[in-house]
N, C-alpha and C positions, 0 to 999 in steps of 0.2 A: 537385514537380519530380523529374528524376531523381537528382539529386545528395540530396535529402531520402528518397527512397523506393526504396532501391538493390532489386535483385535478390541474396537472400540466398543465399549457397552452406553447405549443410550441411558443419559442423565435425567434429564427435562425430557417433558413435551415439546418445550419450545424446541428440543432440535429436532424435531420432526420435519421435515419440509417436505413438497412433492417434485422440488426443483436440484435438491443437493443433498449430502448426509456428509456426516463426521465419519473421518477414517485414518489408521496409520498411513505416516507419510514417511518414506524414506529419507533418513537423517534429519528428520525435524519434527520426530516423535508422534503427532497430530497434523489434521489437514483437512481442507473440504473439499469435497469431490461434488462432480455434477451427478447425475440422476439421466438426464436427455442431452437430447443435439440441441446446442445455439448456435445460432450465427450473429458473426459482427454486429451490433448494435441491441441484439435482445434484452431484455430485463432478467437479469438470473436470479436475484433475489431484492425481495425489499422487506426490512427487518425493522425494528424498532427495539431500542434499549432494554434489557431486564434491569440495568443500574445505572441510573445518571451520576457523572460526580463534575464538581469544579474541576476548570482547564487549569485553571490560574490558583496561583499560591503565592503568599510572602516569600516564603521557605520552607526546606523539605519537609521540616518537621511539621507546619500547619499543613500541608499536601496529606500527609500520613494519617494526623489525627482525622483531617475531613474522610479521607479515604476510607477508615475503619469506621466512621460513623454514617459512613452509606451504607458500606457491605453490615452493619451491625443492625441495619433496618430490614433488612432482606430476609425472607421464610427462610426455610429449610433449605427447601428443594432449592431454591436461586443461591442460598451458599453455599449448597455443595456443587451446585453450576460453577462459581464462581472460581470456587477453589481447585478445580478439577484443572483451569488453567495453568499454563508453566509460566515460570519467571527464572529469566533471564538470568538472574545471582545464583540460580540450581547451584550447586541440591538447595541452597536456603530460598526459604518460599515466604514471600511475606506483601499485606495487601499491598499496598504502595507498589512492590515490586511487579504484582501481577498485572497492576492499573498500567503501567508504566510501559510492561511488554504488549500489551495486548490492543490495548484504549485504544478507540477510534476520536479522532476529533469530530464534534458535533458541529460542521463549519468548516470554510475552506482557509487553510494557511494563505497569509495575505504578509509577504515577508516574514518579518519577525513577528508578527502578531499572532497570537495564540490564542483560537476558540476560546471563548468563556466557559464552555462545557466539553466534555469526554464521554462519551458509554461503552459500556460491553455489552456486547450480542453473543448469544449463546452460538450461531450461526459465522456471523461476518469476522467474528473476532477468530475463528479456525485458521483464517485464511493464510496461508505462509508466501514470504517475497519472492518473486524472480526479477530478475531485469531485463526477462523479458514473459510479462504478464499477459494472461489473457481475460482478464477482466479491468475493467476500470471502477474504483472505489467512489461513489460520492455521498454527502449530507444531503438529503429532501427538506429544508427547511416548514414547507409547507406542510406535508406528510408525516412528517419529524418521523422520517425512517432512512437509514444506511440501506442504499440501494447498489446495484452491483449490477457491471452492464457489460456485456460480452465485447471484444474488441480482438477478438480472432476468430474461429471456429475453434468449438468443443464438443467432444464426443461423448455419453456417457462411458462412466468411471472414470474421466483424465480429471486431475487435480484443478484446481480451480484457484489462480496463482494472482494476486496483487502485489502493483510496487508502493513498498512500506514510505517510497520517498521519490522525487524526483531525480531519475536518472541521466535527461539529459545533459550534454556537455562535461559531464566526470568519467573519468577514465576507467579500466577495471581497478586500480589503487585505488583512487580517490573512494569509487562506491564502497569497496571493501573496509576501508577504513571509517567508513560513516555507517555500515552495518557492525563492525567489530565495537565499535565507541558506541551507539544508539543501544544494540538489539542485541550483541553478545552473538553473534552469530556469522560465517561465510558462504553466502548465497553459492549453489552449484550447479546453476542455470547455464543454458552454452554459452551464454558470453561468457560468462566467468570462466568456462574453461577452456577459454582461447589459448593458443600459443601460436609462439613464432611470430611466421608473419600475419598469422590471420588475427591475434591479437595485436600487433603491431598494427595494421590495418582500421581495426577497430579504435582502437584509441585516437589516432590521429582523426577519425569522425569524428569523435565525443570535443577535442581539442576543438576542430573548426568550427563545431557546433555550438561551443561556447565563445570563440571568437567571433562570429556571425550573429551572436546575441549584441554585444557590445556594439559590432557595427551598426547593426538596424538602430537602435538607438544611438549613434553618433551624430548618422547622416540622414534619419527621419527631417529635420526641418533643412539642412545645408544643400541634400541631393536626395530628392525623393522618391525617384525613381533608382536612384542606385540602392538604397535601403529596401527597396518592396524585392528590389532581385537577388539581396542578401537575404530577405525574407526567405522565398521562392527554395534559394538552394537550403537555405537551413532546414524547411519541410521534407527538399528531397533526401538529405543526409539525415535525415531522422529514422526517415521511413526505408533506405538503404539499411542504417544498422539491425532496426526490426522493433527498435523502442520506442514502439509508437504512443509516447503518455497522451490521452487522451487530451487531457487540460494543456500540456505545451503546445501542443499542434494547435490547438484554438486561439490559444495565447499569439502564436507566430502568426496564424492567419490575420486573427483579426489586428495584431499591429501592423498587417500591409494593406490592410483593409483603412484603418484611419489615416496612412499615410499617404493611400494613393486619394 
């Protein structure tokens, strides 16, 4: 509709690019779109922060105050960048909330451990989830830019979709409910709108996918050839369901890689 798919007016310069532009996205109000053709592995954007803020916090309330004492250093034009973002609590709009939906971590999640820093990009922060993405998201520590890296083919105008989180080994519930709790939102990507048996189907990969995590690490040092062929099929059932997260497939290879 047009109330879901607005006509976007350019904010900043920063959203300029020769690679993507801001535009209405079908039920998710905003979205980045490509500009050209990429293929698999291209570089679609590399961006660097308009606002750095702290990852880490006591509690919410020091999160909040830091939060409003970044955006309260920023010009003009970068707080109305800023504010032009949506939060998650809509209709109430408030900084922390916007940091909250939007923030990129500065840094790769390493378990539980949470980046020491977050930013917003006028650009990367557009991006809305699929779980089944055709970019992949990462930190250039050295370049200190959020860079974005094709991982299907893209055509110009197709959306330009990143996953908010790791998808494999969770079912359509499990995702759904860590986008419902996280991001206030229900992805309507084709997995998510399996049914029957082809969701049925689906789920039972995401299950083995996550049982074959557990194995390769049972039987890495006991049988370690049988662990690199839990590996093996855990790649193939990845790439069967089409959720090819860039970072787990590395992760998979290269623990069959130290095992063997």
């Amino acid at each position: 509709s047009l109330e879901t798919c607005p006509t976007y007016k350019v904010i900043s310069r920063r959203e300029i690019h020769e690679n993507v532009k801001v535009g209405g996205s079908p039920g998710a109000y905003m979205g980045l779109f490509s500009k050209k053709h990429f293929k698999p592995g291209d570089l679609v954007l590399a961006e660097k922060p308009f606002l750095i803020l702290p990852g880490r916090a006591e509690s919410a309330a020091e999160a909040d105050e830091l939060a409003r004492e970044a955006v309260g250093g920023l010009n003009q034009n970068d707080k109305d960048l800023f504010f032009s973002f949506t939060d998650k609590n809509w209709p109430e709009k408030t900084v922390a909330g916007i940091v909250d939906t939007n923030g990129l971590p500065m840094g790769e999640l390493v378990g539980s451990d949470i980046p020491s820093k977050a930013g917003m990009y006028a650009l990367a922060c557009r991006m809305n989830h699929s779980c089944l993405p055709n970019v992949h998201h990462q930190w250039n520590p050295e370049k200190q830019e959020q860079t974005l890296y094709a991982i299907r083919p893209i055509s110009p105008e197709e959306e330009i979709l990143t996953s908010y989180f790791d998808c494999a080994g969770l079912t359509r519930k499990e995702r759904q409910e860590m986008q419902k709790r996280k991001w206030n939102f229900n992805c309507l990507c084709r997995r998510c709108r399996l049914t029957g048996e082809s969701l049925y189907e689906s789920d039972n990969r995401e299950e083995e996918i996550a049982r074959l995590d557990q194995c390769i690490a049972m039987m890495a040092t006991l049988k370690p050839e049988k662990a690199v062929r839990y590996a093996e099929k855990r790649i193939l059932l990845m790439k069967q369901e089409g959720a090819c997260d860039a970072t787990e497939l590395m992760r998979t290879e290269y623990d069959a890689f130290q095992i063997w």
